[in-house]
ZAMARGU-4260 file (C-alpha; in steps of 0.2 Angstrom, whole numbers, plus 5000, padded with zeros to 4 digits):
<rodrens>
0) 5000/5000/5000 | 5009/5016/4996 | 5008/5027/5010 | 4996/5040/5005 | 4982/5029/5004
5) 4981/5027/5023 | 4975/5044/5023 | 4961/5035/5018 | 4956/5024/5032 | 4946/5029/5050
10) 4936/5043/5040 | 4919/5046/5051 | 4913/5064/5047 | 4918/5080/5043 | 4932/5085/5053
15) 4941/5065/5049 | 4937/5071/5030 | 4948/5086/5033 | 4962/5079/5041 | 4963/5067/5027
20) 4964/5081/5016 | 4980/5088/5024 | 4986/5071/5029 | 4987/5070/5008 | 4992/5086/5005
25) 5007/5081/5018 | 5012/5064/5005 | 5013/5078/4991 | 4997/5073/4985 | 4990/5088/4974
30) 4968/5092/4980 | 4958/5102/4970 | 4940/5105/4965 | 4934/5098/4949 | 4921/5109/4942
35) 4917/5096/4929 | 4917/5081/4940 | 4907/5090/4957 | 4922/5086/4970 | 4937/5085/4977
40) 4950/5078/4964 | 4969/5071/4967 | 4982/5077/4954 | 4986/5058/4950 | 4968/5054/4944
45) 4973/5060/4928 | 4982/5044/4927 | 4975/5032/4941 | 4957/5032/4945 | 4959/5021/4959
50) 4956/5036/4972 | 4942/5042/4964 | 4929/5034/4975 | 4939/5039/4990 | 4940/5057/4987
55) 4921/5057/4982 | 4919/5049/4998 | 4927/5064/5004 | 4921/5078/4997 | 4903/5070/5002
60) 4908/5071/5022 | 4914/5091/5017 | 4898/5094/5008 | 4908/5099/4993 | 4897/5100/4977
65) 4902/5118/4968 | 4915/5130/4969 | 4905/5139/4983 | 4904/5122/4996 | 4923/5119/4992
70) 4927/5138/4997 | 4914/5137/5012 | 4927/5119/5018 | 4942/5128/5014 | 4938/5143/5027
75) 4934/5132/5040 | 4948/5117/5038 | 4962/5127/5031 | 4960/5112/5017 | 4974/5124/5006
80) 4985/5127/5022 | 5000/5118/5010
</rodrens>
Protein backbone atom coordinates (compact mmCIF):
# COMPACT_ATOMS: atom_id res chain seq x y z
CA UNK A 1 0.00 0.00 0.00
CA UNK A 2 1.77 3.22 -0.73
CA UNK A 3 1.68 5.31 1.90
CA UNK A 4 -0.80 8.07 1.00
CA UNK A 5 -3.55 5.86 0.85
CA UNK A 6 -3.77 5.35 4.66
CA UNK A 7 -5.03 8.88 4.69
CA UNK A 8 -7.77 7.03 3.59
CA UNK A 9 -8.71 4.86 6.45
CA UNK A 10 -10.88 5.75 9.94
CA UNK A 11 -12.89 8.67 7.94
CA UNK A 12 -16.24 9.23 10.28
CA UNK A 13 -17.31 12.79 9.49
CA UNK A 14 -16.42 15.95 8.55
CA UNK A 15 -13.52 16.93 10.56
CA UNK A 16 -11.74 13.07 9.74
CA UNK A 17 -12.57 14.16 6.02
CA UNK A 18 -10.49 17.23 6.54
CA UNK A 19 -7.69 15.78 8.18
CA UNK A 20 -7.49 13.32 5.48
CA UNK A 21 -7.11 16.23 3.12
CA UNK A 22 -3.92 17.54 4.87
CA UNK A 23 -2.71 14.22 5.73
CA UNK A 24 -2.70 14.07 1.56
CA UNK A 25 -1.62 17.25 0.95
CA UNK A 26 1.49 16.20 3.53
CA UNK A 27 2.47 12.85 1.06
CA UNK A 28 2.50 15.67 -1.81
CA UNK A 29 -0.55 14.59 -3.06
CA UNK A 30 -1.95 17.66 -5.12
CA UNK A 31 -6.36 18.34 -4.07
CA UNK A 32 -8.49 20.31 -6.05
CA UNK A 33 -11.93 20.96 -6.93
CA UNK A 34 -13.13 19.60 -10.23
CA UNK A 35 -15.83 21.72 -11.58
CA UNK A 36 -16.58 19.29 -14.14
CA UNK A 37 -16.54 16.26 -11.96
CA UNK A 38 -18.57 18.10 -8.66
CA UNK A 39 -15.62 17.11 -6.03
CA UNK A 40 -12.57 17.03 -4.65
CA UNK A 41 -10.02 15.52 -7.12
CA UNK A 42 -6.13 14.23 -6.67
CA UNK A 43 -3.60 15.37 -9.27
CA UNK A 44 -2.80 11.66 -9.92
CA UNK A 45 -6.35 10.70 -11.11
CA UNK A 46 -5.43 12.08 -14.43
CA UNK A 47 -3.68 8.89 -14.62
CA UNK A 48 -4.94 6.46 -11.80
CA UNK A 49 -8.67 6.33 -11.02
CA UNK A 50 -8.14 4.28 -8.26
CA UNK A 51 -8.75 7.18 -5.59
CA UNK A 52 -11.51 8.31 -7.13
CA UNK A 53 -14.27 6.82 -4.92
CA UNK A 54 -12.17 7.81 -1.95
CA UNK A 55 -11.94 11.46 -2.69
CA UNK A 56 -15.81 11.38 -3.65
CA UNK A 57 -16.27 9.84 -0.38
CA UNK A 58 -14.61 12.73 0.82
CA UNK A 59 -15.85 15.50 -0.51
CA UNK A 60 -19.38 13.99 0.48
CA UNK A 61 -18.39 14.21 4.41
CA UNK A 62 -17.27 18.22 3.39
CA UNK A 63 -20.31 18.74 1.61
CA UNK A 64 -18.46 19.76 -1.46
CA UNK A 65 -20.67 19.97 -4.57
CA UNK A 66 -19.54 23.66 -6.38
CA UNK A 67 -17.02 26.05 -6.23
CA UNK A 68 -18.99 27.80 -3.36
CA UNK A 69 -19.14 24.48 -0.89
CA UNK A 70 -15.37 23.76 -1.62
CA UNK A 71 -14.54 27.53 -0.54
CA UNK A 72 -17.14 27.32 2.48
CA UNK A 73 -14.62 23.76 3.60
CA UNK A 74 -11.52 25.58 2.84
CA UNK A 75 -12.42 28.60 5.31
CA UNK A 76 -13.18 26.48 8.04
CA UNK A 77 -10.44 23.35 7.54
CA UNK A 78 -7.69 25.45 6.16
CA UNK A 79 -7.97 22.39 3.33
CA UNK A 80 -5.21 24.87 1.27
CA UNK A 81 -3.03 25.30 4.37
CA UNK A 82 0.02 23.51 1.98
Amino acid sequence: MTDFRKCFENIDGEEDAAEAIHCLKKYGEIVMFSAEKRRLVLGRELYDSSVSDEMARLSGALGIRDLESYRSADRKYNLTMY
